[in-house]
C-alpha positions as a Markdown table, in Angstrom:
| # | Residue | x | y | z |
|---|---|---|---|---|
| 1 | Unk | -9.2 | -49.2 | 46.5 |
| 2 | Unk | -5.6 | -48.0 | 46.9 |
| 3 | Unk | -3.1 | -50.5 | 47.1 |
| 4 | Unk | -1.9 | -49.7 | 50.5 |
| 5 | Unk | -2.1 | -51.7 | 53.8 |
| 6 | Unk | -0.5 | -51.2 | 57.2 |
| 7 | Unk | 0.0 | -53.9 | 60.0 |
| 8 | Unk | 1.2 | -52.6 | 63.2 |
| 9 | Unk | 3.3 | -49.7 | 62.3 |
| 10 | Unk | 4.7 | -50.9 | 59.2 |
| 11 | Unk | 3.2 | -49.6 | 56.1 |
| 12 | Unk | 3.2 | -51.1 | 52.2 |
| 13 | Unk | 2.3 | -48.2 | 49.3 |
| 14 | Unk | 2.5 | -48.7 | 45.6 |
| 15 | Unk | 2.7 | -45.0 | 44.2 |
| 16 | Unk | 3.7 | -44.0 | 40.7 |
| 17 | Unk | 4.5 | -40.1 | 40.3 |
| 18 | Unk | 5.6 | -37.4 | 37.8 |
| 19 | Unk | 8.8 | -35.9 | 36.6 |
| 20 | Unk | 7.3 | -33.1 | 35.0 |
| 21 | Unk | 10.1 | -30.8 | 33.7 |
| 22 | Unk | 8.8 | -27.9 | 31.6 |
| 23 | Unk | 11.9 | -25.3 | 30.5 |
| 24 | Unk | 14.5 | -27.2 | 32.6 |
| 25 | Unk | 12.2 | -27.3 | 36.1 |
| 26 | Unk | 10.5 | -29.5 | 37.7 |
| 27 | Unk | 7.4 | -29.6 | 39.2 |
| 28 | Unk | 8.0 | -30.4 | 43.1 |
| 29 | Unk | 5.2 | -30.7 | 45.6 |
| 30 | Unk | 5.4 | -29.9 | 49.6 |
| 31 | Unk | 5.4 | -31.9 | 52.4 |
| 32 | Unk | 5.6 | -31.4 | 55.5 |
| 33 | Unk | 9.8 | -30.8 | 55.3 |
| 34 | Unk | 10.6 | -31.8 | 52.1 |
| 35 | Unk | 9.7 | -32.0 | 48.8 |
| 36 | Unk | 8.7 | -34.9 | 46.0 |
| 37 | Unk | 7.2 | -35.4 | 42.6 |
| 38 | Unk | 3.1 | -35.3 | 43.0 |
| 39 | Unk | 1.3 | -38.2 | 42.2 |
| 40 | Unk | -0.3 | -40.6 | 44.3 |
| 41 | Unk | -1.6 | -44.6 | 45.4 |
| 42 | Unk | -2.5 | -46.8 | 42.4 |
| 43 | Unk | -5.4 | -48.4 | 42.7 |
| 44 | Unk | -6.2 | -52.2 | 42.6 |
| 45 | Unk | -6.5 | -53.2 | 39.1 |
| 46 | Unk | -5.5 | -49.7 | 37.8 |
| 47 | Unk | -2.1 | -49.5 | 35.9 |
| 48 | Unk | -0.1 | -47.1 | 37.0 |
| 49 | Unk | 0.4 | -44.5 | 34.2 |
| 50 | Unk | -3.8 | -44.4 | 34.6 |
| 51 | Unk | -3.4 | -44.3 | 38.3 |
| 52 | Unk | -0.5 | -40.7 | 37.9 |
| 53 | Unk | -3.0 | -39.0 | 34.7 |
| 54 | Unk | -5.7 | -39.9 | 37.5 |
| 55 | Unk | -3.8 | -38.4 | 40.1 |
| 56 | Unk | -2.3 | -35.2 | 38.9 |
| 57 | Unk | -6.0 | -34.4 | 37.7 |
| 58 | Unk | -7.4 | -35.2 | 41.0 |
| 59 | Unk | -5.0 | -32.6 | 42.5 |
| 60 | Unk | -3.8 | -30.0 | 39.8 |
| 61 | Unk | -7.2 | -30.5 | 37.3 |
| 62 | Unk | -5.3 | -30.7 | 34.5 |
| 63 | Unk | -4.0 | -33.4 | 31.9 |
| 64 | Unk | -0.4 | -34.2 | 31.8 |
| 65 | Unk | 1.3 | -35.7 | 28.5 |
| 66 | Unk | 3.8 | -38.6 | 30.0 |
| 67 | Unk | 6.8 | -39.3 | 27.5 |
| 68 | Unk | 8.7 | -42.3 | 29.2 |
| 69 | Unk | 9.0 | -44.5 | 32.3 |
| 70 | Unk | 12.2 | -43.1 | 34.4 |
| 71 | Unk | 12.8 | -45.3 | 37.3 |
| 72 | Unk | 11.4 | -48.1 | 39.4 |
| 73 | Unk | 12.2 | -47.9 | 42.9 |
| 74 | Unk | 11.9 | -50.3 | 45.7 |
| 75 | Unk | 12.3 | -48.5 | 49.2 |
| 76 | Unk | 12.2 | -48.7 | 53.2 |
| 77 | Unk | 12.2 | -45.8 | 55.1 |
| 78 | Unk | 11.7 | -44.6 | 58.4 |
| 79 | Unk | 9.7 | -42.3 | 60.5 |
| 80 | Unk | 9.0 | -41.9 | 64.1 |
| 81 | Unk | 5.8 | -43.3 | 64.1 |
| 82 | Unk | 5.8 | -46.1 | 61.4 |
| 83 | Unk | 8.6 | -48.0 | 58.6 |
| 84 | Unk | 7.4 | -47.7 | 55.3 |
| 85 | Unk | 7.9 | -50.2 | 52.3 |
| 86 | Unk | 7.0 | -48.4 | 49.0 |
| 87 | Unk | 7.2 | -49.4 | 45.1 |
| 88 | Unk | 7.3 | -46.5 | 43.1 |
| 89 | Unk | 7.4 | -45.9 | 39.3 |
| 90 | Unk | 8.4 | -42.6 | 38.4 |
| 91 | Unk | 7.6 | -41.1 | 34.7 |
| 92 | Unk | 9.0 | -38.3 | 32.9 |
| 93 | Unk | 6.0 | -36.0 | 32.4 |
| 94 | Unk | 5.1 | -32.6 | 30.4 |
| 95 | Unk | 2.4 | -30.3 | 31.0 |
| 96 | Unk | 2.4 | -26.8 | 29.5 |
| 97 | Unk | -0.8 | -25.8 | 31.3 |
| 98 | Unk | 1.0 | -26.1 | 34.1 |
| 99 | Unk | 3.8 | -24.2 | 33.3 |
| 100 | Unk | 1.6 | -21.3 | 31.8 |
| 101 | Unk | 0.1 | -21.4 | 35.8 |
| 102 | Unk | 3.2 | -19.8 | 37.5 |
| 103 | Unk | 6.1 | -20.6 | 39.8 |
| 104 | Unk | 3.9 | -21.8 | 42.3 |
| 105 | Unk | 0.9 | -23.3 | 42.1 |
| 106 | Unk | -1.8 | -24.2 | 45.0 |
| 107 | Unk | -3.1 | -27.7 | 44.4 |
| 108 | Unk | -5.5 | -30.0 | 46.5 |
| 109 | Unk | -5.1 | -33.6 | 48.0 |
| 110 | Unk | -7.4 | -34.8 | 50.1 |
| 111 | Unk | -9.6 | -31.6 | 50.2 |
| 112 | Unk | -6.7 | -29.8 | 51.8 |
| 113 | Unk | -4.5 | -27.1 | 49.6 |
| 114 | Unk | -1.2 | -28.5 | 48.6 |
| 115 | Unk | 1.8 | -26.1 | 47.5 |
| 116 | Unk | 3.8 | -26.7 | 44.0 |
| 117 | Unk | 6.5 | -25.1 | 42.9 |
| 118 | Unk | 8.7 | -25.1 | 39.9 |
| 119 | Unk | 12.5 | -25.4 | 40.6 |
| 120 | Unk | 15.2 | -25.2 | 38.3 |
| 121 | Unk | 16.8 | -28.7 | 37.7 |
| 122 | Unk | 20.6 | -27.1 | 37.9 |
| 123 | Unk | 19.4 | -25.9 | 41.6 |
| 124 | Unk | 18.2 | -29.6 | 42.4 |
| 125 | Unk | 20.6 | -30.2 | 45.3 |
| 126 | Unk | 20.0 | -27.2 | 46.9 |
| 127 | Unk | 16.2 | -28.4 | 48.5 |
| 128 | Unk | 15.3 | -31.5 | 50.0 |
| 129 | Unk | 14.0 | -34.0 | 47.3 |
| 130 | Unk | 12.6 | -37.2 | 48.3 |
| 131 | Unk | 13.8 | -39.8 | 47.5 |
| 132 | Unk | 17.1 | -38.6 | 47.3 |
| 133 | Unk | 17.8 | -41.0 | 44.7 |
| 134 | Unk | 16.2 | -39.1 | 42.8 |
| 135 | Unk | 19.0 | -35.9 | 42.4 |
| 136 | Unk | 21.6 | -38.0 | 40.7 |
| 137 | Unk | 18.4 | -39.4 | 38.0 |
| 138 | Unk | 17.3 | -35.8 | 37.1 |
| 139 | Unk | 20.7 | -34.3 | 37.5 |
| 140 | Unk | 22.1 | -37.3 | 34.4 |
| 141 | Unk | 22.3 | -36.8 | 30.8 |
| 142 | Unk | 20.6 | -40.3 | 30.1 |
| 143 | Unk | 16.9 | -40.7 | 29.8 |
| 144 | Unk | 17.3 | -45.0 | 30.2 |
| 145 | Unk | 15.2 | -46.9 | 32.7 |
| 146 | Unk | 16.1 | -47.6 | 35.9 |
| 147 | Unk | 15.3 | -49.7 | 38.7 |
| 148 | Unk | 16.9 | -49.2 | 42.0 |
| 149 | Unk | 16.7 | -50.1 | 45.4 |
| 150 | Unk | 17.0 | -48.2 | 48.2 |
| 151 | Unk | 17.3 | -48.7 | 52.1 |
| 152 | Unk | 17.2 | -45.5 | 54.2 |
């Protein structure tokens, strides 16, 4: 059981997600207008680097090596049809398999195919990367921990 729930049109989601850089990329996945780490809901009782090896298997069948927690962030944001309240844990990953597959790969999440595509980290501001937050973590010199909260 993901831990998700909605009441009315607000929606709670704990997600924990990969930084996977290979050869100074990352791995970015589409949607809809934008682009974010993959990874996905952790589950009740699941921790969450289990939940993102899990995850990342469930949608690119493959393993992924993670090396260190990143960042911790607590964020509301906005659609048009609901507010959103999400935790999410975000860990640098590696996975050469991955890498080997191509500059863009066709995934799957929730039986439906999901584009992936590896973008050079100098080139990060160029796209649309959500969170935002992110750009200023992947664009730093320092691999520390962080926790940050954000309010879009």
């Amino acid at each position: 059981m993901d831990i998700t729930f909605t009441k009315d049109n607000k929606r709670f989601k704990y997600r924990a997600s990969a930084l996977i850089i290979e050869n100074n990329h990352i791995l970015l996945q589409n949607i809809k207008d934008y682009w974010a780490p993959p990874g996905g809901k952790v589950q009740m009782l699941e921790d969450s680097r289990i939940a993102l090896k899990r995850e990342i298997f469930e949608e690119l069948s493959t393993d992924i090596a993670i090396e260190q927690s990143a960042i911790f962030i607590e964020q509301t944001y906005h659609s048009q049809e609901k507010s959103f309240h999400e935790l999410g844990v975000y860990y640098f990953c590696h996975s050469k398999s991955l890498w080997d597959r191509g500059t863009s790969i066709i995934g799957c999440e929730n039986g439906e195919d999901m584009e992936y595509r590896w973008f050079p980290i100098i080139e990060i501001e160029k796209i649309n990367l959500q969170p935002a937050v992110l750009k200023d973590k992947l664009l730093g010199e320092h691999k520390i921990f962080e926790h940050i909260i954000n309010h879009e």
